[in-house]
DRENPA-3360 file (N, C-alpha, C; in nm, 2 decimals, always signed):
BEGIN
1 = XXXXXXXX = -16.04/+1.72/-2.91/-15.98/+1.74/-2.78/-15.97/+1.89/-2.75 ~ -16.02/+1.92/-2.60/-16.00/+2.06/-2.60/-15.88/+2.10/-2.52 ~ -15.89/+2.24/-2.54/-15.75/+2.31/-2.48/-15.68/+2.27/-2.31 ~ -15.76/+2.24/-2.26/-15.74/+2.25/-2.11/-15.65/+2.09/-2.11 ~ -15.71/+1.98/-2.19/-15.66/+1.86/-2.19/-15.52/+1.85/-2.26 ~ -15.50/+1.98/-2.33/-15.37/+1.96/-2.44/-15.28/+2.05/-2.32 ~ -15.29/+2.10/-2.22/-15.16/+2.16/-2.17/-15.20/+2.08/-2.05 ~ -15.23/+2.00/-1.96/-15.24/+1.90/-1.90/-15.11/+1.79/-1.95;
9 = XXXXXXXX = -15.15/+1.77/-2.09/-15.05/+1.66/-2.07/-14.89/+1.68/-2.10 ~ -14.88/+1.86/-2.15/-14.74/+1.89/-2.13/-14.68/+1.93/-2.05 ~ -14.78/+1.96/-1.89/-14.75/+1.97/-1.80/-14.73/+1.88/-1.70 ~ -14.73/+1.75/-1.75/-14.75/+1.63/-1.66/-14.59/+1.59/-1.62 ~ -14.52/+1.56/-1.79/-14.37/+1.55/-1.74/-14.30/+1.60/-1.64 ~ -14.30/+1.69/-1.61/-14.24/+1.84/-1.53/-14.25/+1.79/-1.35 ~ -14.36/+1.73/-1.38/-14.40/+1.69/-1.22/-14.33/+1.57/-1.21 ~ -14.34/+1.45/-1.29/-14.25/+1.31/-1.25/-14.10/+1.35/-1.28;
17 = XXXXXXXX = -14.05/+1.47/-1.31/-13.88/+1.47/-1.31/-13.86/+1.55/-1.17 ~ -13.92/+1.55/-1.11/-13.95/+1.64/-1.03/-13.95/+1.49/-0.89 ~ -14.06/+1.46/-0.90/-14.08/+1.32/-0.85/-13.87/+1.25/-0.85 ~ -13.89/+1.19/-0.94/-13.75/+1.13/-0.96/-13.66/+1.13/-0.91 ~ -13.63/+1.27/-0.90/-13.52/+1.36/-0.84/-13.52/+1.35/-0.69 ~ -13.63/+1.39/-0.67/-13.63/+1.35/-0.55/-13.66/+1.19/-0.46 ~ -13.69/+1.13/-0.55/-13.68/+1.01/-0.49/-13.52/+0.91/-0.50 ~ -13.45/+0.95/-0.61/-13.27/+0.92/-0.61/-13.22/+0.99/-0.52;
25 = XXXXXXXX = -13.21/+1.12/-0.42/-13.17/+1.15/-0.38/-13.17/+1.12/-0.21 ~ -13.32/+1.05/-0.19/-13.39/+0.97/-0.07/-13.31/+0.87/-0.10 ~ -13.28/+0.79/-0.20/-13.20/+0.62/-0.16/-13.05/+0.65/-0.15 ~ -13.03/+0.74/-0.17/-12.82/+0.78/-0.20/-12.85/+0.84/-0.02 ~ -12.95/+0.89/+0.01/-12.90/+0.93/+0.15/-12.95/+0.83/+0.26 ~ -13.02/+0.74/+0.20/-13.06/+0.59/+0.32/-12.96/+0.47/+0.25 ~ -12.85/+0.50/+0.17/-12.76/+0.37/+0.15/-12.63/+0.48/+0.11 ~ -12.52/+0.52/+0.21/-12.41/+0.57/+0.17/-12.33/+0.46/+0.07;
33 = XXXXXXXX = -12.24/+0.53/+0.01/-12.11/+0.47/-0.07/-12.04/+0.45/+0.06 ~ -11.98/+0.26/+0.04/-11.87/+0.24/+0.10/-11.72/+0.26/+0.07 ~ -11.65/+0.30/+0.17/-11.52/+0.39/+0.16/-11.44/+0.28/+0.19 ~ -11.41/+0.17/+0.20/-11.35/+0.06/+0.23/-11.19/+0.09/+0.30 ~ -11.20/+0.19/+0.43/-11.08/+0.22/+0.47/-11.04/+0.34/+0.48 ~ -11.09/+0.38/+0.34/-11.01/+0.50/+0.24/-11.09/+0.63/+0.27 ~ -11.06/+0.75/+0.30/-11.12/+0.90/+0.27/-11.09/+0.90/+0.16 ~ -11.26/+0.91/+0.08/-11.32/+0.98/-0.03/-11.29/+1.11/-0.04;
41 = XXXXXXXX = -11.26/+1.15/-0.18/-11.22/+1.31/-0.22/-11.28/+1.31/-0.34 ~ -11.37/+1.38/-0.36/-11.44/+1.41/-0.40/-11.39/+1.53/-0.50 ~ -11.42/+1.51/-0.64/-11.35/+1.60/-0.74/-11.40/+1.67/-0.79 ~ -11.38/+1.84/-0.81/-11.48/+1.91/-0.86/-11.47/+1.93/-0.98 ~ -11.63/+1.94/-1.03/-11.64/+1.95/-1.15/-11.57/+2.03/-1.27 ~ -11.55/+2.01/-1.33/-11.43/+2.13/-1.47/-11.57/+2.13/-1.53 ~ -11.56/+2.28/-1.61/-11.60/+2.33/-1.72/-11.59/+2.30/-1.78 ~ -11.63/+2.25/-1.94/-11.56/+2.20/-2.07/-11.50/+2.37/-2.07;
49 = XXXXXXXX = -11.56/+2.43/-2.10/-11.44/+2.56/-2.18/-11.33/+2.56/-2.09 ~ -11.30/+2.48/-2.00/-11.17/+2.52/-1.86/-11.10/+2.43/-1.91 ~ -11.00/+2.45/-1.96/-10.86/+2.38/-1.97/-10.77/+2.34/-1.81 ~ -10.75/+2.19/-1.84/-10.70/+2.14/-1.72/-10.55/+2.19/-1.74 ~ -10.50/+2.24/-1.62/-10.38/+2.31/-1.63/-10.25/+2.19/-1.55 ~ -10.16/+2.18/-1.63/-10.05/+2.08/-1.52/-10.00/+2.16/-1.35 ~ -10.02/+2.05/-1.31/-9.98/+2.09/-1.12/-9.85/+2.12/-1.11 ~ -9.81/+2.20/-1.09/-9.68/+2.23/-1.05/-9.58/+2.14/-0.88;
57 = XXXXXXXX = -9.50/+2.09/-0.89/-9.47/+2.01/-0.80/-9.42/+2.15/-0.68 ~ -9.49/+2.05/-0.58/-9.46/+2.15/-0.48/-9.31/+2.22/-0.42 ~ -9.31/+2.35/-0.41/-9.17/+2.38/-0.35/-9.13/+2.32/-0.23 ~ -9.23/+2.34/-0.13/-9.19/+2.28/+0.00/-9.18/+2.18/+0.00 ~ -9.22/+2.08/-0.06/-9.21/+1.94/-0.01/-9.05/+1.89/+0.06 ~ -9.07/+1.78/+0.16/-8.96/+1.78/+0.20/-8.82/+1.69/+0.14 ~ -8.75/+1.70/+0.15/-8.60/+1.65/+0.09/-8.63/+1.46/+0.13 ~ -8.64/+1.43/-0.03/-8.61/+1.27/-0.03/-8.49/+1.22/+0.00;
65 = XXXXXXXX = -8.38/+1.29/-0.01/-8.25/+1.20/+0.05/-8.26/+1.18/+0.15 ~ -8.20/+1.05/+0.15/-8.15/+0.94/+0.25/-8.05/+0.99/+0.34 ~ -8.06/+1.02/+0.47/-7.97/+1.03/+0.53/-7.86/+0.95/+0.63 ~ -7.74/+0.95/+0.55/-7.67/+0.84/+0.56/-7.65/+0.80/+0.75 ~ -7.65/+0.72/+0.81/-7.67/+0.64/+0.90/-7.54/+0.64/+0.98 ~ -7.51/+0.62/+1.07/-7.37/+0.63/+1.21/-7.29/+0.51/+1.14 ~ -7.31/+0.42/+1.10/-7.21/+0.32/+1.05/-7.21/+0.34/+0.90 ~ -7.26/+0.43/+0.79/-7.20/+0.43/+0.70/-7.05/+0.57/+0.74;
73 = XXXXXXXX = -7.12/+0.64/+0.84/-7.04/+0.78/+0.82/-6.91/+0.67/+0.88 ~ -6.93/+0.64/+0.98/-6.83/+0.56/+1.03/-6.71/+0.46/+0.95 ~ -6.80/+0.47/+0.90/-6.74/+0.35/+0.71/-6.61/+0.44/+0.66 ~ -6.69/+0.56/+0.63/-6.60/+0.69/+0.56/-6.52/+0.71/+0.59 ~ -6.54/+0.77/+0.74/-6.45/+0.79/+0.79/-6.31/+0.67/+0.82 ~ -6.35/+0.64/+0.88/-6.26/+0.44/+0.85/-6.16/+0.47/+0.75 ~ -6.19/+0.47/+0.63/-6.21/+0.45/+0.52/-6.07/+0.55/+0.49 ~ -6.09/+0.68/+0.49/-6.06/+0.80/+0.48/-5.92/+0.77/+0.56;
81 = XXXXXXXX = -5.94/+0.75/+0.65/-5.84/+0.74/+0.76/-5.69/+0.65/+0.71 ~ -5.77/+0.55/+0.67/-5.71/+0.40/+0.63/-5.63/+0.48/+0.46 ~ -5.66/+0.55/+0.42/-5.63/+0.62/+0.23/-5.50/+0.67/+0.34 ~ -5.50/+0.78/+0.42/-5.42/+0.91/+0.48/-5.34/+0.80/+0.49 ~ -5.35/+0.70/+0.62/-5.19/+0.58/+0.68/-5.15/+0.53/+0.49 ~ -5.23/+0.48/+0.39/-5.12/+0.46/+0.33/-5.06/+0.52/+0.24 ~ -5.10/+0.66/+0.24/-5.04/+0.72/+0.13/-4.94/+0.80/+0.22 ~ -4.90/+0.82/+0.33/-4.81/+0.85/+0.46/-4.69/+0.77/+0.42;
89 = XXXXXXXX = -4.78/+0.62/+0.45/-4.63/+0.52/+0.45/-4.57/+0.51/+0.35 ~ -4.67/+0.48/+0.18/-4.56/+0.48/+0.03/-4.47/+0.63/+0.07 ~ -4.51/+0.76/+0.11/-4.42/+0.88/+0.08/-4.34/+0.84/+0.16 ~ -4.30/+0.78/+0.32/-4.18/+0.80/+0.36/-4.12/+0.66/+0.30 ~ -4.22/+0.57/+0.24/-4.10/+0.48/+0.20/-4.01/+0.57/+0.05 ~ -4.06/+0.61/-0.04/-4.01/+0.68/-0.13/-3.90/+0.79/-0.06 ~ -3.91/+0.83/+0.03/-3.78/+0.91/+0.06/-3.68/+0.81/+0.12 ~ -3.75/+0.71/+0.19/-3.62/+0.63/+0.21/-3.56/+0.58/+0.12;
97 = XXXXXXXX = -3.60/+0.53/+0.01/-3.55/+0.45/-0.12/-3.46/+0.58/-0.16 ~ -3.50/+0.70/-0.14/-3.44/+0.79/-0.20/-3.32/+0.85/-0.13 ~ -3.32/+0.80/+0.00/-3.20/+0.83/+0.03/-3.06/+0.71/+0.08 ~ -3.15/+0.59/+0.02/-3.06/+0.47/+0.02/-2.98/+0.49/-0.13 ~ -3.09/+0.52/-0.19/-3.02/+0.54/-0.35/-2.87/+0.64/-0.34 ~ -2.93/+0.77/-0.29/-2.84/+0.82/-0.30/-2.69/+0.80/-0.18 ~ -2.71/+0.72/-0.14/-2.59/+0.69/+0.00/-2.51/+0.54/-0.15 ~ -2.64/+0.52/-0.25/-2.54/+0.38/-0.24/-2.47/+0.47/-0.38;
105 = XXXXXXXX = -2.56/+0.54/-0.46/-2.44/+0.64/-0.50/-2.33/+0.69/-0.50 ~ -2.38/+0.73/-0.36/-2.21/+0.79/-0.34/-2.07/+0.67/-0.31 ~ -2.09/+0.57/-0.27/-2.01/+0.51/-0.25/-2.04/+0.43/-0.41 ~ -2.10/+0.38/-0.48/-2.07/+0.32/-0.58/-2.10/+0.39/-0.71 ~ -2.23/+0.45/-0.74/-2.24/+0.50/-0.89/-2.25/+0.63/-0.83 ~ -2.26/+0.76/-0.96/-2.23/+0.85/-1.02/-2.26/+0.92/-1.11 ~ -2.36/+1.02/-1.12/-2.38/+1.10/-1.27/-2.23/+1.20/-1.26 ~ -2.17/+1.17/-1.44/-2.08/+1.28/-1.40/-2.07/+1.40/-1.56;
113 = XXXXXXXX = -2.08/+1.50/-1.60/-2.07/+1.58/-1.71/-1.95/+1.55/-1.76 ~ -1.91/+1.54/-1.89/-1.80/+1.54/-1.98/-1.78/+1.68/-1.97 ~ -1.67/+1.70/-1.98/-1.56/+1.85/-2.02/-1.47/+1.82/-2.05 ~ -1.45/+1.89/-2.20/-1.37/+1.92/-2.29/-1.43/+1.82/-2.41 ~ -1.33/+1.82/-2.55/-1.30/+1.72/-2.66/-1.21/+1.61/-2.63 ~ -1.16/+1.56/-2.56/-1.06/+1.50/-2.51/-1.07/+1.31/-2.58 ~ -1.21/+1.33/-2.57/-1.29/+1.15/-2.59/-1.37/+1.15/-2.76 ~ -1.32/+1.29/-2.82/-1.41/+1.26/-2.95/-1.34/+1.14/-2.99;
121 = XXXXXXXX = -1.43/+1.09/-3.09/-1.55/+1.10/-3.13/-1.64/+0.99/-3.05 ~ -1.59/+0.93/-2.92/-1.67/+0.87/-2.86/-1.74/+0.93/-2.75 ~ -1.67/+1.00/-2.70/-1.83/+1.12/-2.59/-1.76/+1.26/-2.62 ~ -1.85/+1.36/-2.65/-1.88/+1.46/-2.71/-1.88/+1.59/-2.56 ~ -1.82/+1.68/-2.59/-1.86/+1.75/-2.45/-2.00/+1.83/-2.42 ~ -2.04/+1.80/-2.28/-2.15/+1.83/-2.23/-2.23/+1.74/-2.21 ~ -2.22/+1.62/-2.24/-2.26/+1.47/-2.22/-2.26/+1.38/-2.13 ~ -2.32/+1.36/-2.06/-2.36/+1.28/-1.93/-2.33/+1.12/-1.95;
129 = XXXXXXXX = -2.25/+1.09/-1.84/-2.19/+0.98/-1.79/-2.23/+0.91/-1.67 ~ -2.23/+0.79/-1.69/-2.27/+0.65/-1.54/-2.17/+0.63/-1.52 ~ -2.06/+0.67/-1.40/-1.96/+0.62/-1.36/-1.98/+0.50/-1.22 ~ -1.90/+0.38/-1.23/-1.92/+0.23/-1.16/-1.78/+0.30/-1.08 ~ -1.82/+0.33/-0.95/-1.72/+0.33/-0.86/-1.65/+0.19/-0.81 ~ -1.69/+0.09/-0.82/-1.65/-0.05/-0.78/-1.61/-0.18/-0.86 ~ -1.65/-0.12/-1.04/-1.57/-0.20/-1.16/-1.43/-0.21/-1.11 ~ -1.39/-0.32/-1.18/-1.28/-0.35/-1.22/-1.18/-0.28/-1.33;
137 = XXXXXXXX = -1.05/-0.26/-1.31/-1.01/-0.15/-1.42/-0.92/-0.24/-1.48 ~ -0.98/-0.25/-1.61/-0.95/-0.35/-1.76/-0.91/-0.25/-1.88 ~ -0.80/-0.33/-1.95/-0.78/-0.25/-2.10/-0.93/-0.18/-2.14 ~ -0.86/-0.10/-2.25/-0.96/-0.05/-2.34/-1.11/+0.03/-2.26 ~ -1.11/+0.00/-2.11/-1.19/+0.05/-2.06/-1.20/+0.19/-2.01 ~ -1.31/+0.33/-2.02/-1.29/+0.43/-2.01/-1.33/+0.47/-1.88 ~ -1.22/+0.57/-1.82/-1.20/+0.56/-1.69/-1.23/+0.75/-1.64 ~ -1.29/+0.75/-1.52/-1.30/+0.95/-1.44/-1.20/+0.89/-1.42;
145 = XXXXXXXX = -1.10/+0.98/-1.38/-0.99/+1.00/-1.28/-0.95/+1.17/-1.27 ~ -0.87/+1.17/-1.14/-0.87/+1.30/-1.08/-0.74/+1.33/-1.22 ~ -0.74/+1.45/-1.27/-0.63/+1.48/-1.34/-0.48/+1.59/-1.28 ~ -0.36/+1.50/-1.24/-0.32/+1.54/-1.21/-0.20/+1.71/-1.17 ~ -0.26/+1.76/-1.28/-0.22/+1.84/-1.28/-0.35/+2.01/-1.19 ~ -0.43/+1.96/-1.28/-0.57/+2.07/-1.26/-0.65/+2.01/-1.17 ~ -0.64/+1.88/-1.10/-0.73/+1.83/-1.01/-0.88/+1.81/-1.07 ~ -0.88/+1.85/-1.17/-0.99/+1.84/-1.19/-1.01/+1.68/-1.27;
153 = XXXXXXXX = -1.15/+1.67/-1.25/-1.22/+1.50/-1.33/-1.22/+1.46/-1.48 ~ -1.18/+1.42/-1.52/-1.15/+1.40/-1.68/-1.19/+1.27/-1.71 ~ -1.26/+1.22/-1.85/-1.25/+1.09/-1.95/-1.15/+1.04/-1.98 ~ -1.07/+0.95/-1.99/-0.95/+0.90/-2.05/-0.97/+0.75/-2.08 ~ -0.90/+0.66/-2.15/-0.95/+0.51/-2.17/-0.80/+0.46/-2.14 ~ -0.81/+0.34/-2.05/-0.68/+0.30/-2.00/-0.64/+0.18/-2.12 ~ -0.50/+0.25/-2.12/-0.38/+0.14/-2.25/-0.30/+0.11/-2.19 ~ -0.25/+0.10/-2.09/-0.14/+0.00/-2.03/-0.16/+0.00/-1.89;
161 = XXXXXXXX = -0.16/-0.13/-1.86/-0.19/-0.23/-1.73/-0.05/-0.23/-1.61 ~ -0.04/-0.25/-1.51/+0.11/-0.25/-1.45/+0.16/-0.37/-1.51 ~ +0.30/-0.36/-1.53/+0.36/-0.44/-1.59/+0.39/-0.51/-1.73 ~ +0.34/-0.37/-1.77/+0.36/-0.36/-1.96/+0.44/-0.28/-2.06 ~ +0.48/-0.31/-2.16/+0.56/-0.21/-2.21/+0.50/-0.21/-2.38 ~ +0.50/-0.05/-2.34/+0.41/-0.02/-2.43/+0.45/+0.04/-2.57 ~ +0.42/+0.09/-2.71/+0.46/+0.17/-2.75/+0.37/+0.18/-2.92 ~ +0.36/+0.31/-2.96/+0.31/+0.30/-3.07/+0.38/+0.33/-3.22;
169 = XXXXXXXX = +0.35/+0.23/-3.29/+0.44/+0.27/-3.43/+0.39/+0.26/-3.54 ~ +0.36/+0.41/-3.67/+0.31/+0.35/-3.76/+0.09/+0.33/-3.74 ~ +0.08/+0.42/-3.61/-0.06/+0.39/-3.55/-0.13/+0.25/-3.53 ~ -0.01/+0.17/-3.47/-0.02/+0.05/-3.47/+0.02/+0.03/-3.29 ~ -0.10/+0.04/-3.19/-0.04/-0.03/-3.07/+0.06/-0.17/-3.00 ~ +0.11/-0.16/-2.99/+0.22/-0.26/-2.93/+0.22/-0.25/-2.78 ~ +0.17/-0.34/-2.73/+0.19/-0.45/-2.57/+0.28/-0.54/-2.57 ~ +0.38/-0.52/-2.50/+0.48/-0.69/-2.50/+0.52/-0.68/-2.66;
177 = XXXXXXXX = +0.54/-0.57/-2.73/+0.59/-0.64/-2.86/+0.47/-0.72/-2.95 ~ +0.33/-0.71/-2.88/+0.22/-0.80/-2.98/+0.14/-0.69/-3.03 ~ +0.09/-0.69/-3.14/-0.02/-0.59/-3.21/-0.16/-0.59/-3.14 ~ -0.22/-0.44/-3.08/-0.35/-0.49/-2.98/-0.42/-0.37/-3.11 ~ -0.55/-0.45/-3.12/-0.60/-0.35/-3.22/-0.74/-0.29/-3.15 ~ -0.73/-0.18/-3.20/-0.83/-0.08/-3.16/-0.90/-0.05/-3.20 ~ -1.08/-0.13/-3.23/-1.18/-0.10/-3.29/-1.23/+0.02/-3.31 ~ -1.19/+0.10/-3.16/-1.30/+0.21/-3.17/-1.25/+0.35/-3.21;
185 = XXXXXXXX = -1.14/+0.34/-3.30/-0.98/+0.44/-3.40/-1.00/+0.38/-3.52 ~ -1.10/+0.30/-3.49/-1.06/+0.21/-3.70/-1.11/+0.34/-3.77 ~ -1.26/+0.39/-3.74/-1.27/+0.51/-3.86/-1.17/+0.60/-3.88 ~ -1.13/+0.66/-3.76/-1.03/+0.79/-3.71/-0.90/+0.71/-3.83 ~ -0.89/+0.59/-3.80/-0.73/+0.61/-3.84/-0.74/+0.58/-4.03 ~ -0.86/+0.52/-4.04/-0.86/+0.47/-4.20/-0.83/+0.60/-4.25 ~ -0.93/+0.75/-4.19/-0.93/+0.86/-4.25/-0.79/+0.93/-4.26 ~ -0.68/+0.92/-4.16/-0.56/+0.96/-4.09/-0.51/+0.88/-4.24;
193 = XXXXXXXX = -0.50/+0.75/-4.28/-0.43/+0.69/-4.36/-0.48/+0.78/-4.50 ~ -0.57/+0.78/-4.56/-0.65/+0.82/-4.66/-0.52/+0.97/-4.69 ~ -0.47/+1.02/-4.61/-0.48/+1.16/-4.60/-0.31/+1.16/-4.56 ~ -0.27/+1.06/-4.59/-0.12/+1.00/-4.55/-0.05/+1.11/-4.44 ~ -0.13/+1.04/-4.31/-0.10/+1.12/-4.18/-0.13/+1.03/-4.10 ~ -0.08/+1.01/-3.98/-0.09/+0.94/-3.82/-0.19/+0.99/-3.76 ~ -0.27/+0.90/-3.74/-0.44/+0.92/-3.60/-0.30/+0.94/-3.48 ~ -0.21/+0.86/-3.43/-0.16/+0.82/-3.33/-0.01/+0.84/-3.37;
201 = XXXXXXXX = +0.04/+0.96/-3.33/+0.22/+0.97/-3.35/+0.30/+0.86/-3.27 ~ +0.40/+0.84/-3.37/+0.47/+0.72/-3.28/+0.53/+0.79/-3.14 ~ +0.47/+0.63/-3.05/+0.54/+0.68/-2.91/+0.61/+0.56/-2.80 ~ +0.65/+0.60/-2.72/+0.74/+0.46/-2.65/+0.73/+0.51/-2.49 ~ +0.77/+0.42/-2.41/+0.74/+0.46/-2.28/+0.88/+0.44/-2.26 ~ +0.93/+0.57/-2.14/+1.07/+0.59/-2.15/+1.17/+0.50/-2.04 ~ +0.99/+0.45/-1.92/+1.09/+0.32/-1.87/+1.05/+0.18/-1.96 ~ +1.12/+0.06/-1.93/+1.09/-0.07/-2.02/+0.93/-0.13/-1.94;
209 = XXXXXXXX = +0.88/-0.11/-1.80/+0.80/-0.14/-1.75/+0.68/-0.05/-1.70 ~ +0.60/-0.04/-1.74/+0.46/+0.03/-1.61/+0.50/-0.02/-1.48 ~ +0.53/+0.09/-1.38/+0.53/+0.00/-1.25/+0.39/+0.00/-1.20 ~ +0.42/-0.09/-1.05/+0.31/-0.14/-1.02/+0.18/-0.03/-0.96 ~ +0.07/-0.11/-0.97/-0.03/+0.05/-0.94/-0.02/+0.18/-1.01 ~ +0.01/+0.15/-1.12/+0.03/+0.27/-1.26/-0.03/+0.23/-1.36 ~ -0.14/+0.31/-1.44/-0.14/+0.29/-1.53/-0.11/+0.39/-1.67 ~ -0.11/+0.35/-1.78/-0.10/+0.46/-1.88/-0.29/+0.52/-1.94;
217 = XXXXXXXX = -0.30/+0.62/-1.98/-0.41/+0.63/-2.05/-0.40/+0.75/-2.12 ~ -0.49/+0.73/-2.25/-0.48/+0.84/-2.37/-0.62/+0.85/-2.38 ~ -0.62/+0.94/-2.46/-0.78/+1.01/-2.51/-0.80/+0.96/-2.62 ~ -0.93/+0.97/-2.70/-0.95/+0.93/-2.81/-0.94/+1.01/-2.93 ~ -0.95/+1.11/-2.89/-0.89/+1.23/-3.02/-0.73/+1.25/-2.96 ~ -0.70/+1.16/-3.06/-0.52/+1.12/-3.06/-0.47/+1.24/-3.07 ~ -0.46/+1.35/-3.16/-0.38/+1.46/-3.21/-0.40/+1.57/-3.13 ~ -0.55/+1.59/-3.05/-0.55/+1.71/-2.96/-0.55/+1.66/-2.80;
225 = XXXXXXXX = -0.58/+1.54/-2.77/-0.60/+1.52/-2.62/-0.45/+1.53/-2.52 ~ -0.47/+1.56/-2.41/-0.35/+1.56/-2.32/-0.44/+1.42/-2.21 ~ -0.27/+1.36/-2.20/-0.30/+1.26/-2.15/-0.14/+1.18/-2.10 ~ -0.14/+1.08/-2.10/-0.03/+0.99/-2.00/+0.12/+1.08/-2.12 ~ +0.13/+1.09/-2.27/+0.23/+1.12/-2.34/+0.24/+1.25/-2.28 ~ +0.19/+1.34/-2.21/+0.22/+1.47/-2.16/+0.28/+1.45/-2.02 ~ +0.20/+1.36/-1.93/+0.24/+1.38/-1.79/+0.27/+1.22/-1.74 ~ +0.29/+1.12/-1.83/+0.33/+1.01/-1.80/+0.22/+0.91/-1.67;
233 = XXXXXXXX = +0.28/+0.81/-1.62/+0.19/+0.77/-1.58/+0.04/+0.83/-1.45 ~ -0.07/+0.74/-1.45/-0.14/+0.76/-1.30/-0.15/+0.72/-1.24 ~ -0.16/+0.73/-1.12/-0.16/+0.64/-0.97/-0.34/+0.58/-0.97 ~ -0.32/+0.46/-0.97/-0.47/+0.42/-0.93/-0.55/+0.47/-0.78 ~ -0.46/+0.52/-0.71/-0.56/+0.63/-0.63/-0.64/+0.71/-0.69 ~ -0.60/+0.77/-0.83/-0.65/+0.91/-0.86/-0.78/+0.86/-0.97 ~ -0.78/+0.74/-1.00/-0.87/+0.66/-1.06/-1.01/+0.63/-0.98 ~ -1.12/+0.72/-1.03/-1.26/+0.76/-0.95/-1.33/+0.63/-0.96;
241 = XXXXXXXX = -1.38/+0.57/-1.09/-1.45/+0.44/-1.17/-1.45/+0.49/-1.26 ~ -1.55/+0.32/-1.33/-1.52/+0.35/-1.47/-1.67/+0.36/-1.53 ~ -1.64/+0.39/-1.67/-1.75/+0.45/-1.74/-1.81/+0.36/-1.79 ~ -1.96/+0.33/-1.73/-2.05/+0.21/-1.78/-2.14/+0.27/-1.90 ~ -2.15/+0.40/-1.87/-2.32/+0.43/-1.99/-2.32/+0.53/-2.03 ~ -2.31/+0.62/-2.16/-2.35/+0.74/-2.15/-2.55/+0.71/-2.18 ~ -2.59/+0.81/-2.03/-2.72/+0.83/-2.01/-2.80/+0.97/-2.09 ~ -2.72/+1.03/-2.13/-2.77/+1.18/-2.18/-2.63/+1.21/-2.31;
249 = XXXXXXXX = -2.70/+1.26/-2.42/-2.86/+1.27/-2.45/-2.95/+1.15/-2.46 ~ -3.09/+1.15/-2.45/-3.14/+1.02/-2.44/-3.10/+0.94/-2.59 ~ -3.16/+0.96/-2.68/-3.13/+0.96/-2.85/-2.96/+0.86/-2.86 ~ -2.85/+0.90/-2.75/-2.73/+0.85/-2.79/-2.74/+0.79/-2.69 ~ -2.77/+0.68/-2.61/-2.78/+0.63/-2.48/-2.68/+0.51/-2.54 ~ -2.59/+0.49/-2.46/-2.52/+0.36/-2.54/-2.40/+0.29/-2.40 ~ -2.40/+0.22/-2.38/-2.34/+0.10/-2.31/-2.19/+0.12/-2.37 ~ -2.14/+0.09/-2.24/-1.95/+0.10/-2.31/-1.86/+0.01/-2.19;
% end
């Protein structure tokens, strides 16, 4: 084989890729790609050595929220309006409650402060009291009343009722001549006995009767309290109510 036939036929390939190329490029331009609706975008080529870099989301793009609509704002508003009326009406009802309370106060209950020792060892001074302006006034029950000498409000527990004759002997109360015993002296007096001394000095009332609308009352610390044996009877005018609760301190809260 000679030379002219040996580069002939390595020069032959060169010409049909040649050919080729241009004949795929004749049928892609006499038959387009169908787009079915859609604009084609066309993607440009990457480098292999080009690293695909992440897209950053755009700044401008515009705001996805929803913006709320004439009948939701209207809603709110509504809404808002309707909170203001009832939180209006509970506050003037709470002042009203609050000034029924205090009107029915005044004419029936009472916070009032203890002053002095007068009631040891059952209220202690500085100790807050529930006085019942509208109770009933019963034995043994502890009573405000105006004190008539100092005007001023004092504790006392009433011991004789109108129309009683009273007297103590031996720390032994006597009504009508019957023994009335007094639970709330039983420590006071066991100790008084222990120590052979009187909780309660003997005493007698100097007329035979309490008159009417009078009563007697003593304190509970028998040996230091001033009370009916100093200035004899009180007028139930001067009798404020009586003492349902000590409220303060919380710890001693106790019913009486």
């Amino acid at each position: 084989m000679s030379v002219e036939q040996t580069n002939k036929r390595h020069s032959a390939p060169k010409h049909s890729k040649t050919k080729a190329k241009k004949l795929k490029s004749a049928v892609q331009s006499s038959h387009p790609p169908k787009m079915d609706g859609k604009k084609r975008v066309l993607k440009k080529p990457i480098h292999r050595d080009q690293k695909r870099r992440p897209t950053k989301q755009n700044s401008n793009k515009k705001n996805t929220k929803r913006i709320p609509k004439k009948k939701t704002i209207l809603r709110r508003r509504h809404w808002h309006d309707r909170m203001k009326r009832t939180l209006v009406e509970v506050g003037v009802s709470f002042i009203l409650l609050g000034i029924v309370l205090y009107t029915l106060s005044f004419f029936t209950l009472s916070m009032v402060k203890v002053e002095g020792y007068s009631m040891v060892p059952t209220l202690n001074n500085g100790e807050w009291i529930l006085v019942n302006k509208l109770a009933k006034i019963r034995r043994h029950k502890l009573i405000l009343y105006k004190d008539p000498e100092s005007k001023e409000t004092s504790v006392r527990r009433i011991i004789g009722l109108p129309g009683e004759r009273i007297s103590y002997r031996d720390d032994q109360l006597y009504i009508n001549d019957k023994e009335i015993y007094e639970r709330y002296l039983e420590t006071e007096v066991k100790r008084a006995k222990e120590s052979n001394s009187l909780y309660t000095a003997d005493w007698y009332l100097e007329t035979d009767y309490i008159p009417k609308g009078k009563y007697i009352i003593l304190g509970d610390n028998r040996p230091y309290a001033t009370d009916s044996r100093e200035y004899g009877y009180i007028d139930e005018k001067e009798i404020v109510g009586i003492v349902e609760m000590r409220v303060f301190p919380i710890h001693q809260i106790k019913q009486f």
